[in-house]
C-alpha positions as CSV (number, residue, x, y, z in Angstrom):
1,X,-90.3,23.7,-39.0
2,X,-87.3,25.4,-38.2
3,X,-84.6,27.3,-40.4
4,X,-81.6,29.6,-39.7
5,X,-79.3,32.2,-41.2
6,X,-76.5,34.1,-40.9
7,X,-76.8,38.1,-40.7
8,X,-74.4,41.1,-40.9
9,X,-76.7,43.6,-39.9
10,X,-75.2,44.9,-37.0
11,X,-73.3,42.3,-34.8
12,X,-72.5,39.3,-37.0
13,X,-75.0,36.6,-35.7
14,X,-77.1,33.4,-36.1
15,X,-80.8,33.8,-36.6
16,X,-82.6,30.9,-36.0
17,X,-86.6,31.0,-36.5
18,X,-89.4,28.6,-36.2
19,X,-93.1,28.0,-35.9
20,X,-94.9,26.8,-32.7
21,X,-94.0,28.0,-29.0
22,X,-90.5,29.6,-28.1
23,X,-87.9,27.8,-26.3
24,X,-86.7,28.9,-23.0
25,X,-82.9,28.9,-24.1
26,X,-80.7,29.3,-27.2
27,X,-76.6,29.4,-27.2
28,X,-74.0,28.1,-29.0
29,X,-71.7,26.4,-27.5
30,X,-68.0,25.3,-27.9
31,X,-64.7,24.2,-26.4
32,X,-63.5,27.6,-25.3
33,X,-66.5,30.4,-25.9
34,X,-69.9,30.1,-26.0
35,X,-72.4,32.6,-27.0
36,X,-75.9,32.9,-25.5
37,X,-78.8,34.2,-28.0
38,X,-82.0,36.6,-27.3
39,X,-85.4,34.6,-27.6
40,X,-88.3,36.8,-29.3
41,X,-92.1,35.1,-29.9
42,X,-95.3,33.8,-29.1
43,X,-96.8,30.7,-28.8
44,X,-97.2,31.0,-33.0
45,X,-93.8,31.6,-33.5
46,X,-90.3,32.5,-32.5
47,X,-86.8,34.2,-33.6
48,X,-83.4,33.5,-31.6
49,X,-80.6,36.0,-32.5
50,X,-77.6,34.4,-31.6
51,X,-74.0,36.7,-31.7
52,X,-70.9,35.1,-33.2
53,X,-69.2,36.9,-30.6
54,X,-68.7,36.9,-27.1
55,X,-66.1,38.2,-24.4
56,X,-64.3,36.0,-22.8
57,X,-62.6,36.0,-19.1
58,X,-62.9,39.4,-18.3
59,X,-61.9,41.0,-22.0
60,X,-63.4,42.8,-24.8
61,X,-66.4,41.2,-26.8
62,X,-64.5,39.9,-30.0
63,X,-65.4,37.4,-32.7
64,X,-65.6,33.4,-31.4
65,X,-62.7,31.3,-31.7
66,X,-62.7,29.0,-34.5
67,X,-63.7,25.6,-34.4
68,X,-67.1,23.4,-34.0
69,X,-70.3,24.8,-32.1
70,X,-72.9,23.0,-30.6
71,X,-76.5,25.1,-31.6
72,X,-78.7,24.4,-28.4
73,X,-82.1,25.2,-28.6
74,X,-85.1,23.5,-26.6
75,X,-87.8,21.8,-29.1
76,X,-85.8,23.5,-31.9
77,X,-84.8,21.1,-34.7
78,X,-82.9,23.0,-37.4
79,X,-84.2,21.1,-40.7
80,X,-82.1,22.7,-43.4
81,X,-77.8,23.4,-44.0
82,X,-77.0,26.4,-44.4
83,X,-74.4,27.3,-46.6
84,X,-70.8,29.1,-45.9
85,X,-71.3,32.6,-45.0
86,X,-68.5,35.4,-45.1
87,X,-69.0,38.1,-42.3
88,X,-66.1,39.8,-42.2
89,X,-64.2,39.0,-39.0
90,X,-64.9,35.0,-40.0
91,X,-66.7,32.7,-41.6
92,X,-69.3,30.4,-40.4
93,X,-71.6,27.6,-41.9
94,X,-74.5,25.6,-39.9
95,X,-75.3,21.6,-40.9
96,X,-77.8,20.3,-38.2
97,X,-76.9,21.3,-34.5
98,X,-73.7,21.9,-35.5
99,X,-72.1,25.8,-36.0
100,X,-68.4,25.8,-37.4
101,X,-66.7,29.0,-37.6
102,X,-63.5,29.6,-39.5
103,X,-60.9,32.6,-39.8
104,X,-62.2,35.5,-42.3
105,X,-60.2,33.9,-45.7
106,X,-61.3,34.2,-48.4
107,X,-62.6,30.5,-49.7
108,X,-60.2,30.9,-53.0
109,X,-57.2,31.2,-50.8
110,X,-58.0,29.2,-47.8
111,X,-57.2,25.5,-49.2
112,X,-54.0,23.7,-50.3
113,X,-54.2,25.2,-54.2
114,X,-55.0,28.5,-53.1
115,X,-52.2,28.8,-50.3
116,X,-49.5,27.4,-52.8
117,X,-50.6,30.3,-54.9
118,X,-49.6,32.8,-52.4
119,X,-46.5,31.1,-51.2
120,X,-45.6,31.3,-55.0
121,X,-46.7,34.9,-55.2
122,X,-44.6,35.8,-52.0
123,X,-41.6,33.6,-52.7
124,X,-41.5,35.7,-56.1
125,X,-41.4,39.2,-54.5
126,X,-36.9,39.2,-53.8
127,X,-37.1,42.3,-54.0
128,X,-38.6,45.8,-53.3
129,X,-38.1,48.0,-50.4
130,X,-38.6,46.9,-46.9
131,X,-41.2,48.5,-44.9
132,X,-40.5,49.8,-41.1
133,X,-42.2,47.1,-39.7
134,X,-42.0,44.3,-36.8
135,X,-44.2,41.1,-37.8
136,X,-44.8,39.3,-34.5
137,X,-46.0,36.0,-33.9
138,X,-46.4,33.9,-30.6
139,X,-47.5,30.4,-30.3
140,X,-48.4,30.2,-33.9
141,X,-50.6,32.9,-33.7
142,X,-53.0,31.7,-30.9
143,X,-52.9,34.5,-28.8
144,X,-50.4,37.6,-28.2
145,X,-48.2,36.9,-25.6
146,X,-45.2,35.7,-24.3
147,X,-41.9,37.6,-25.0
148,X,-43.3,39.1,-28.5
149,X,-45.7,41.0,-26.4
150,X,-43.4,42.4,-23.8
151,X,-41.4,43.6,-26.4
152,X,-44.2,44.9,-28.9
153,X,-45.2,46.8,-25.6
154,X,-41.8,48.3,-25.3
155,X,-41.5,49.4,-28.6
156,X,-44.8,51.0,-28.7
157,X,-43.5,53.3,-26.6
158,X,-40.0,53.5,-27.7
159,X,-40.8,54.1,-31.3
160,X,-44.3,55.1,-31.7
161,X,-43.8,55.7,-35.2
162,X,-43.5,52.0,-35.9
163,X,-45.6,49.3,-37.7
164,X,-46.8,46.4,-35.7
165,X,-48.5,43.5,-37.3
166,X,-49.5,40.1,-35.1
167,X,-50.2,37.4,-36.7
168,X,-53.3,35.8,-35.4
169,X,-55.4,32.3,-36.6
170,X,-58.9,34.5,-36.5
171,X,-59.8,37.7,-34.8
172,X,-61.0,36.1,-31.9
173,X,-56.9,36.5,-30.4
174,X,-56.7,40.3,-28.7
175,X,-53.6,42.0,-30.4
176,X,-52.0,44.8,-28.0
177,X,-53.0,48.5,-28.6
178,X,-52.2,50.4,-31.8
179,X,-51.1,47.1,-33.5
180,X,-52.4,45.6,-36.8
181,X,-54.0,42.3,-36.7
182,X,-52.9,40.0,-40.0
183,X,-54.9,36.4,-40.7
184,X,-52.7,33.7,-40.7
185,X,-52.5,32.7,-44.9
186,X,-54.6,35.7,-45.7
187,X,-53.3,37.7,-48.8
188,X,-52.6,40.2,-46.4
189,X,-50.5,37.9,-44.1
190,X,-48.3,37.1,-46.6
191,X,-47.6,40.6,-47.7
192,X,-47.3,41.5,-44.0
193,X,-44.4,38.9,-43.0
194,X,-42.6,39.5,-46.3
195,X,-42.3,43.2,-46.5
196,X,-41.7,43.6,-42.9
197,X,-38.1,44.6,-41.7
198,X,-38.0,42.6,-38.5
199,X,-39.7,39.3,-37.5
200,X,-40.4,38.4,-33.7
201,X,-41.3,34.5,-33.1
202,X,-41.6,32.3,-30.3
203,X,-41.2,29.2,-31.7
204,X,-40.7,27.6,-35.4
205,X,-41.6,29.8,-38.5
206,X,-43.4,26.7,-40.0
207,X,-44.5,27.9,-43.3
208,X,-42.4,28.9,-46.2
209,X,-39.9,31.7,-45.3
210,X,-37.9,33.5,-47.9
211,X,-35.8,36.0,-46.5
212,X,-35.5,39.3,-47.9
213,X,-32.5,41.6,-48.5
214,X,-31.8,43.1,-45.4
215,X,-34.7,40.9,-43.6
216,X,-34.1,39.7,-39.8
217,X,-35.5,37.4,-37.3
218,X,-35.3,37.5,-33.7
219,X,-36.1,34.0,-32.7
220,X,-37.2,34.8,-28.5
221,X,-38.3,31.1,-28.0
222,X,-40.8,30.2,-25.3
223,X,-38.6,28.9,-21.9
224,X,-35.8,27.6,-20.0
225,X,-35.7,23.8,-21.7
226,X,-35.9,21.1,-18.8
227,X,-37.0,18.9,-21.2
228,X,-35.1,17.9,-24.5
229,X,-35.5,19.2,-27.6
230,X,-35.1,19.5,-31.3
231,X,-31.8,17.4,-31.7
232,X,-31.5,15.9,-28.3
233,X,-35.0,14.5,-28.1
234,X,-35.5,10.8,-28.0
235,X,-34.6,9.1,-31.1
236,X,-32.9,9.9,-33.9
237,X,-35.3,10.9,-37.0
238,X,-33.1,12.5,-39.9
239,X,-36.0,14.3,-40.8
240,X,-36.9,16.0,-38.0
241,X,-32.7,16.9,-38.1
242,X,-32.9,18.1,-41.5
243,X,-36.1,20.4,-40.2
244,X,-34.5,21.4,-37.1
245,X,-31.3,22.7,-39.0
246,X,-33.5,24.3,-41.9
247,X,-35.4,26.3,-39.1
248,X,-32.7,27.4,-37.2
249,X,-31.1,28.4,-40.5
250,X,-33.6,31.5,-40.7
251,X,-32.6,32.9,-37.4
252,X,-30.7,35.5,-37.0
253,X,-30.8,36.3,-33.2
254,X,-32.1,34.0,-30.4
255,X,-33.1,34.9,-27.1
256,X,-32.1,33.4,-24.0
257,X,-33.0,33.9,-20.6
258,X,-30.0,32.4,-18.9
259,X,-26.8,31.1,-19.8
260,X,-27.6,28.0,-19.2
261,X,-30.7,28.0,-21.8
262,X,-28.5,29.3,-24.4
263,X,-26.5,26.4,-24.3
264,X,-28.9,23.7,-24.6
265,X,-30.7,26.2,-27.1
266,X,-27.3,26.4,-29.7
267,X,-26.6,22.7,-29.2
268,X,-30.4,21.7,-29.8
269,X,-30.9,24.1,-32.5
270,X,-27.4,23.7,-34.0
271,X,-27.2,27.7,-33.9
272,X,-23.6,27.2,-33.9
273,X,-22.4,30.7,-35.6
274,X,-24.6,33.1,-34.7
275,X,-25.1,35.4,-31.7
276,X,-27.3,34.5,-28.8
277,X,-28.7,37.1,-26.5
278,X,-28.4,36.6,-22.6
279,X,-31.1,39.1,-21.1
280,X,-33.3,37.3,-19.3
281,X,-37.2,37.2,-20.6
282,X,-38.5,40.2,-21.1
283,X,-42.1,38.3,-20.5
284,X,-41.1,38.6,-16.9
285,X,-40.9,41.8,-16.3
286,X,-43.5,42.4,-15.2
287,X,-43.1,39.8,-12.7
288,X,-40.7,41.8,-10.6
289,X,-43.1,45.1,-10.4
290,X,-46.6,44.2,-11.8
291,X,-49.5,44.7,-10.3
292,X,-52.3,41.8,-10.1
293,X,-55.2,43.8,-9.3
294,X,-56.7,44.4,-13.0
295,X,-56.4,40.5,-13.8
296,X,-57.9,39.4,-10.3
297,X,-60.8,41.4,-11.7
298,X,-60.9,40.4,-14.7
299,X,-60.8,36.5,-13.3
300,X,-63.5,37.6,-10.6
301,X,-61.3,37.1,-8.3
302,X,-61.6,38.5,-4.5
303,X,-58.9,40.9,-3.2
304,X,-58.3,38.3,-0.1
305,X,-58.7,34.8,-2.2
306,X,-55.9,32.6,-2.1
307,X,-54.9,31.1,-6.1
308,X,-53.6,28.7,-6.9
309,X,-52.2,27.6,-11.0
310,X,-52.2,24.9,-12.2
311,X,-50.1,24.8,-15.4
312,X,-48.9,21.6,-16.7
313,X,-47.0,21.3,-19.8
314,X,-48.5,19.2,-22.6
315,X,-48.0,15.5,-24.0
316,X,-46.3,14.4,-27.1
317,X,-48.7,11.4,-26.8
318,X,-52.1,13.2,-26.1
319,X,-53.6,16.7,-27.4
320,X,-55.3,17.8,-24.4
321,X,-54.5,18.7,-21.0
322,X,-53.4,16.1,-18.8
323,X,-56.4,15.2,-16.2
324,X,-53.6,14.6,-13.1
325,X,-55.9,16.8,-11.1
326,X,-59.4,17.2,-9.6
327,X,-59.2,21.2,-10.1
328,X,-63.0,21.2,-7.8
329,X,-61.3,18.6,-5.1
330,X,-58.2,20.5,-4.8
331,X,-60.2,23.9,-4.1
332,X,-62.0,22.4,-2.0
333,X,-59.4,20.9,-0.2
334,X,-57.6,23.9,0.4
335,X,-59.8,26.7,0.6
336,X,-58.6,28.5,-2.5
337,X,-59.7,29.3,-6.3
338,X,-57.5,26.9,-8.7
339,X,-56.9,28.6,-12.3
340,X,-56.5,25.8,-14.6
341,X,-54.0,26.7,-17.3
342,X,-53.3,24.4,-20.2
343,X,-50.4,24.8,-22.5
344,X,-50.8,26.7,-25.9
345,X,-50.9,23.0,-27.8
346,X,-53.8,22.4,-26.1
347,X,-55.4,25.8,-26.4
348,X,-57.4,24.5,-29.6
349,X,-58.2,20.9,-28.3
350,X,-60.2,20.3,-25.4
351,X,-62.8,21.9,-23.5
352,X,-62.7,24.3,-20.6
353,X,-62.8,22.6,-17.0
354,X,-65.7,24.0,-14.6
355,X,-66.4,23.7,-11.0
356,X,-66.9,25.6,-8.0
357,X,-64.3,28.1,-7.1
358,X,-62.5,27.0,-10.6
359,X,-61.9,28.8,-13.7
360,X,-60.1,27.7,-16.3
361,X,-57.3,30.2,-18.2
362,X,-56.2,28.3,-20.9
363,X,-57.7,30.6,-23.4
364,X,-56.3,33.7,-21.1
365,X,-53.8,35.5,-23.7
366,X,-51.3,36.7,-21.0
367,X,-49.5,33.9,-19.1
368,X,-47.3,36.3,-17.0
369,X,-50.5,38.2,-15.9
370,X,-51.6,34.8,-14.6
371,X,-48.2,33.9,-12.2
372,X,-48.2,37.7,-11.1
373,X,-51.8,36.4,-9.8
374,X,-51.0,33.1,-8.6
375,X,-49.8,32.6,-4.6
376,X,-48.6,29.1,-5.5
377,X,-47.7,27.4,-8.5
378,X,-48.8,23.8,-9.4
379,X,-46.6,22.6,-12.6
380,X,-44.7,19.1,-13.6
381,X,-42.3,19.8,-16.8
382,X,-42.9,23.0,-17.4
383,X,-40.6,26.1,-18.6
384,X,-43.2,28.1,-16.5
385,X,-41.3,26.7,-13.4
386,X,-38.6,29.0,-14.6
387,X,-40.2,32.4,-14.8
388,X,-42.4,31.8,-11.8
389,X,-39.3,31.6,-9.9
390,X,-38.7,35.2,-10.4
391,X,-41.7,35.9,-8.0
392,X,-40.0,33.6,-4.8
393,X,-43.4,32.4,-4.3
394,X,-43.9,27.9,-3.5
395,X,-43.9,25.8,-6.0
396,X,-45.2,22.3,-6.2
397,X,-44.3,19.4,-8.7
398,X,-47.0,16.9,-9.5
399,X,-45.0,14.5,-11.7
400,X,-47.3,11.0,-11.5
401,X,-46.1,10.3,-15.1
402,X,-41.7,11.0,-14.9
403,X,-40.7,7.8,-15.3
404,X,-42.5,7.5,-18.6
405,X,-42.3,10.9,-19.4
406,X,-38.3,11.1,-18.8
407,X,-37.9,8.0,-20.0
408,X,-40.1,7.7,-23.2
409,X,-41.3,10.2,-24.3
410,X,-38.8,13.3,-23.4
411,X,-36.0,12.9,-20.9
412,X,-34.6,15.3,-19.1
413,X,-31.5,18.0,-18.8
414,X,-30.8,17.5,-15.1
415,X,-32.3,15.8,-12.3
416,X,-35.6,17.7,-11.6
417,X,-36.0,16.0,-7.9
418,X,-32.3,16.6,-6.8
419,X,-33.0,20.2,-8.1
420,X,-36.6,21.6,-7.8
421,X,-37.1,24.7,-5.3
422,X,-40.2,22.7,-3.5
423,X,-42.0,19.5,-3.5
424,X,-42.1,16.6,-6.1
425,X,-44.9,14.6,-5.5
426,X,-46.7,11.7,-7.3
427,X,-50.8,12.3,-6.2
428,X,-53.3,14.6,-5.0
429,X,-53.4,13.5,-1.6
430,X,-49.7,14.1,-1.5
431,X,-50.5,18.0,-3.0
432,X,-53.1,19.0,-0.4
433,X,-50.7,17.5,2.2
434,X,-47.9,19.4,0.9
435,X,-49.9,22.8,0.2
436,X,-51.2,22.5,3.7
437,X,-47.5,22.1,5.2
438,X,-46.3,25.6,4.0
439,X,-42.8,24.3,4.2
440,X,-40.8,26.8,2.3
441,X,-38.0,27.4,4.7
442,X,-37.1,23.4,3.7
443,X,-36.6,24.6,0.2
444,X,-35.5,28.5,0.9
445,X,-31.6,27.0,0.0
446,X,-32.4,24.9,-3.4
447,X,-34.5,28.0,-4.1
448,X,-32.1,30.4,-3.8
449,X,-29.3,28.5,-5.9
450,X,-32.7,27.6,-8.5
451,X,-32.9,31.5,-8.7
452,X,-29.1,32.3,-9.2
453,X,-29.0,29.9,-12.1
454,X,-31.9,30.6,-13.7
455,X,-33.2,34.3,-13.0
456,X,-30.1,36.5,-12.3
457,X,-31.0,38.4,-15.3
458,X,-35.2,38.1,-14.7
459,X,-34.8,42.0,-13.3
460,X,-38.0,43.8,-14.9
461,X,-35.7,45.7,-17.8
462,X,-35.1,42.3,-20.1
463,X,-37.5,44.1,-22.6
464,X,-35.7,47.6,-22.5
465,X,-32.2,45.5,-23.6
466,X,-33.4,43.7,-26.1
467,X,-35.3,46.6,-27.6
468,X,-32.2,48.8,-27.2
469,X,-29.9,45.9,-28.7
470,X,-33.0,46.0,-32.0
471,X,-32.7,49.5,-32.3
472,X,-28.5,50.2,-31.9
473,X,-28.0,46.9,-34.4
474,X,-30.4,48.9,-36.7
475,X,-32.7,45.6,-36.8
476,X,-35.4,48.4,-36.8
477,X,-35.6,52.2,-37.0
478,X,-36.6,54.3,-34.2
């Protein structure tokens, strides 16, 4: 017989005993972490300690991501359920072979009743005084990044004195230095977002938002559009206008990193009367004078390796990354180690992709770390076509899917093949073939005019103007 249980002492773990003799192996394993468990016994008997934690491409050991585990254990049949268990940086519960972990809420709270309750609660507090305090989001909490974390990082040392909260879906997601992780619907969450004085997202608020007296939001959003969206997508669903409008209404600033972006971005977001900042992406600075050497190892990566990204943008009509490429074939093919890096939509879905000389980043926090890394960038739709840009290094555009894609699903702002600063190309074979060439001096003229459209302001200090414009506005105090 076999039974298991969940322990605090110590490291939060999974303690899985049983009679008879011990099995070679025991881990659990999921989409994006696994953990791999300590085998004790004798041919009478046997104890696997199993840590709900684990690091994860090159960072600090910190509670798995939520979502479903597999338990694998040779010979070991786990007979019995065990029930919900709260161990303070999440919550975990085992039926069968299967582990799920969940963020640390507590069960009263975390269900439809329970959240209304402290929407209620927080919708109720109008008042009060407003604490010194930047609430930060990015990507709905997945992980910190993006242009929230450039600027967190430049207010940390700006005003040192200030509070930082990030709101994160579980405490697997790395929050920068000296900053205060919040649960996403926690009691703590909500306090968190409605007492702060300044909020910095990336994309839509989502839940209830009732804004304070003297309350602001610095909407930074996540790229230079290509592709359409809000009101100009496909369609017309009133809605999806009526949400678009409602959103935009709680803006109060939006970030742009070119003028061109901060036209589609009022017209999309019908941000008609309120100011839009031009100051390139302060998630780019780094771009200009960063230094790859901690990331490459972190990744593993040798000092004299070629990389090579592959970063497609996701599908309204699938949740996982598209499967356009053969990420072992193609570093095979061209003698180089292919980081595989799915958008933030389909950080949750999906499994890593394995292979020799490939490792997949999709669960890496830090995009910009990953293009200061990258020789060569392999995108289709992608905003990240924009920021890499700012580096001057190829490009290649595997687009098997635009006539669908323009035509049905998305459609476009201008004419990506007439404009793109290096190859479009439909397969694989075409890739190697065109990674192989090296032809950038064909593309050294639409690059250039690419870069003076969309990166004349991508010059490593976008994070010290916006702070500067936060602070002299008084969105904040220093």
């Amino acid at each position: 017989m076999t039974s298991a249980r969940f322990t605090m002492d110590g490291t939060p773990a999974l303690i899985v005993e049983g009679n008879g003799p011990a099995p070679s192996s025991a881990e659990l394993v999921g989409g994006r972490a696994r953990s791999t468990g300590v085998v004790e016994g004798d041919d009478a008997g046997w104890t696997a300690t199993i840590p709900l934690e684990a690091a994860r491409l090159g960072g600090p050991v910190l509670p798995l991501p939520t979502g479903d585990y597999e338990l694998r254990i040779d010979r070991a049949e786990p007979s019995h359920p065990v029930p919900l268990a709260m161990l303070g940086t999440l919550r975990a519960s085992l039926e069968g072979h299967t582990v799920r972990i969940g963020p640390p809420i507590d069960p009263a709270y975390d269900s439809g009743e329970g959240q209304d309750a402290l929407e209620r609660r927080y919708a109720a507090r109008a008042g009060g005084t407003l604490e010194n305090a930047v609430f930060f989001e990015s990507f709905y909490g997945r992980n910190a990044s993006c242009n929230p974390l450039a600027i967190d990082r430049e207010l940390a040392v700006r005003s040192p004195s200030l509070t930082r909260y990030w709101s994160v879906v579980d405490y697997s997601v790395q929050v920068p230095d000296g900053a205060l992780a919040v649960v996403e619907g926690s009691p703590e969450w909500w306090r968190a977002r409605g007492a702060s004085r300044l909020i910095v997202v990336n994309d839509w608020l989502r839940r209830r938002y009732s804004r304070r007296p003297g309350q602001r939001v610095l909407q930074t959003w996540h790229g230079t559009p290509l592709k359409r969206l809000a009101l100009h997508r496909p369609g017309f669903d009133p809605r999806r206008a009526a949400a678009v409008v409602k959103e935009s209404r709680r803006w109060d600033v939006l970030l742009a990193q070119n003028p061109y972006a901060a036209g589609i971005l009022r017209k999309a977001y019908a941000f008609l009367t309120r100011p839009i900042w031009v100051e390139g992406y302060p998630r780019n600075d780094v771009l200009s004078a960063g230094d790859a050497t901690a990331t490459r190892a972190a990744l593993g990566i040798g000092e004299d390796e070629r990389v090579l990204l592959y970063a497609p943008t996701w599908r309204d009509d699938r949740s996982e990354i598209v499967d356009f490429v053969d990420p072992a074939a193609l570093a095979a093919e061209t003698d180089a180690v292919v980081l595989v890096r799915g958008h933030s939509r389909t950080l949750q879905p999906g499994r890593d992709t394995a292979g020799p000389r490939v490792i997949d980043v999709t669960g890496y926090p830090d995009t910009s770390q990953l293009l200061l890394v990258a020789d060569a960038l392999i995108t289709d739709y992608s905003s990240v076509m924009f920021d890499f840009s700012v580096t001057g290094k190829p490009m290649y555009f595997l687009v098997p899917d635009m006539e669908h894609y323009r035509g049905e699903l998305r459609g476009f702002y201008f004419d990506l093949a007439a404009h793109a600063p290096g190859p479009v190309i439909r397969t694989q074979v075409e890739l190697v073939t065109a990674i192989r060439a090296d032809d950038a001096a064909s593309y050294a003229e639409a690059y250039a005019a690419w870069r003076r459209k969309f990166n004349a302001r991508d010059d490593g200090h976008a994070a010290e103007r916006v702070v500067s414009r936060l602070l002299d506005q008084h969105f904040i105090e220093g």
